[in-house]
C-alpha positions, 0 to 999 in steps of 0.5 A: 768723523765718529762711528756709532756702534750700532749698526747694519749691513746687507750685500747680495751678489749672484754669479754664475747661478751661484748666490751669497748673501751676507748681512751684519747688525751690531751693538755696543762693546768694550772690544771687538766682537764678531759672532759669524753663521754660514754653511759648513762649506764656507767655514774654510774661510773664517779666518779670512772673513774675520780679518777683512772685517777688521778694516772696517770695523774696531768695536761693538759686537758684531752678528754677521750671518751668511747664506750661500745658494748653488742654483746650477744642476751640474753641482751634484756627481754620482760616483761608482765604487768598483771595488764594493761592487766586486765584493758584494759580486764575490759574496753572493756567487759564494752564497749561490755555490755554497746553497747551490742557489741560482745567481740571478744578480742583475746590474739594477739589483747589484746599483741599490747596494749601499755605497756602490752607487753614491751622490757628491757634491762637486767643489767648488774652486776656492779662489772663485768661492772666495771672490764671490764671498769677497764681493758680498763681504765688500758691499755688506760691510760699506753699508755697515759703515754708512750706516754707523757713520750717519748714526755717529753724526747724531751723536757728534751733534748731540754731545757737542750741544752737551758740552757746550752747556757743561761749558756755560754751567763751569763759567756760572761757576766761576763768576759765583764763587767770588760773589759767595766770597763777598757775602760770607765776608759781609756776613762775616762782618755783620755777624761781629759787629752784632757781637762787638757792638761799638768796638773796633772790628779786627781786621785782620782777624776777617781777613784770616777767616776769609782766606780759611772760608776761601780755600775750603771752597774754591773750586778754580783748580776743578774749573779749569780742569774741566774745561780743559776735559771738556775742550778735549772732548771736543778736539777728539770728538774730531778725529777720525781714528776709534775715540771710544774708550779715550772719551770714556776715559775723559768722561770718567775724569770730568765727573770726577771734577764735578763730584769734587765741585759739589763736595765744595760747595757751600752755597745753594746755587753752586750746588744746584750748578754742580748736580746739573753738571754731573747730570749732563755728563752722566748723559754725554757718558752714556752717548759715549758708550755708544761710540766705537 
């Protein structure tokens, strides 16, 4: 089943009062390109976060975003620093010495001294962290997938009812060309018997100019090899691997086929023919794009 490129994910999971939320949207893209925001605290775990994604994900450009919340009390420690306390404790009973001051330090006083007394945040064991962004990261990039897959059902169905009209367009193709032969030929006959009158018609002077008319228009090689890329596009629009760029690259060589068809024409509704293939599989390469 094909994905589509455009797509969008949200997972929240809450243990232990601690909650991470992760949610993802994409767009189209040549490769694979993800933009992640989380807490700095998180940043630890990019790498791992980049290479679990890449199981479920291929193409497009990718905005994953990523909130963590610690709603515990015990997530903040204050920490006593002894050795600044003593030095700020051995300046000030210098400076009452030497001014012959009173020491009227105090405990409180002594606290409010810049880094004797300071607030850290407890970390976190990894490994529990970890399990936590995992289980976020699982449910945020399964709904991703469903919602690709079930916008890539659209497309599979819209491209397949496109092709089968580029399919129904080439075989108008083909039952054309021989009836513009036949009427250049009358034509072609027509046209001498105008200028000869009652003398005899050379017919193997026809037959050359048929065989100089015919080749310069036919289109069979073009034909087949479009419903050949057509009937590819089909098989392939079937698998179950990234077929993006393979279908880019198929539309590409069809298009070239119908500029070639019309560049043969020579006849009104071969023409018209030709440019309405052309127009369909413009369209059906701008649904491709949206294929991952």
């Amino acid at each position: 089943m094909i994905k589509s490129m455009t797509g969008f994910g949200h997972c929240e999971v809450t243990e232990n009062q601690r909650k991470i939320t992760v949610e993802m949207k994409s767009v189209n893209h040549r490769y694979l390109d993800l933009n992640i925001k989380m807490p700095k605290k998180l940043n630890f775990f990019e790498a791992a976060i980049r290479n679990f994604m890449k199981d479920y994900i291929q193409r497009g450009k990718v905005d994953v975003y990523v909130s963590y919340e610690d709603m515990s009390e015990d997530t903040m420690l204050v920490k006593y620093n002894s050795a600044i306390a003593a030095e700020y404790l051995k300046q000030l009973t210098a400076m009452a010495e030497e001014f012959n001051l009173e020491n009227d330090i105090r405990v409180g006083a002594l606290s409010r001294y810049p880094e004797v007394l300071t607030m850290e945040e407890q970390s976190m064991d990894e490994e529990e962290l970890w399990s936590l962004l995992e289980k976020a990261l699982k449910g945020a990039c399964e709904q991703f997938v469903e919602t690709r897959v079930r916008e890539g059902q659209n497309l599979y169905n819209d491209l397949m009812d496109k092709l089968t009209h580029l399919e129904e367009n080439v075989a108008k193709v083909e039952e054309r060309s021989p009836e513009i032969l036949a009427e250049y030929r009358q034509k072609l006959y027509d046209k001498v018997s105008e200028l000869l009158g009652d003398k005899q018609i050379d017919e193997g002077r026809i037959a050359t100019e048929l065989v100089i008319f015919a080749d310069k228009i036919c289109t069979d090689e073009e034909t087949v090899r479009l419903k050949s890329h057509i009937q590819t596009t089909k098989k392939t629009l079937n698998e179950t691997e990234s077929i993006g760029r393979k279908l880019d690259f198929i539309a590409q060589e069809m298009n070239r086929e119908a500029n070639t068809i019309l560049s043969k024409a020579n006849d009104l509704t071969v023409s018209n023919i030709a440019i309405d293939l052309k127009t369909e599989i413009e369209k059906v390469r701008e649904q491709i794009q949206n294929i991952e």
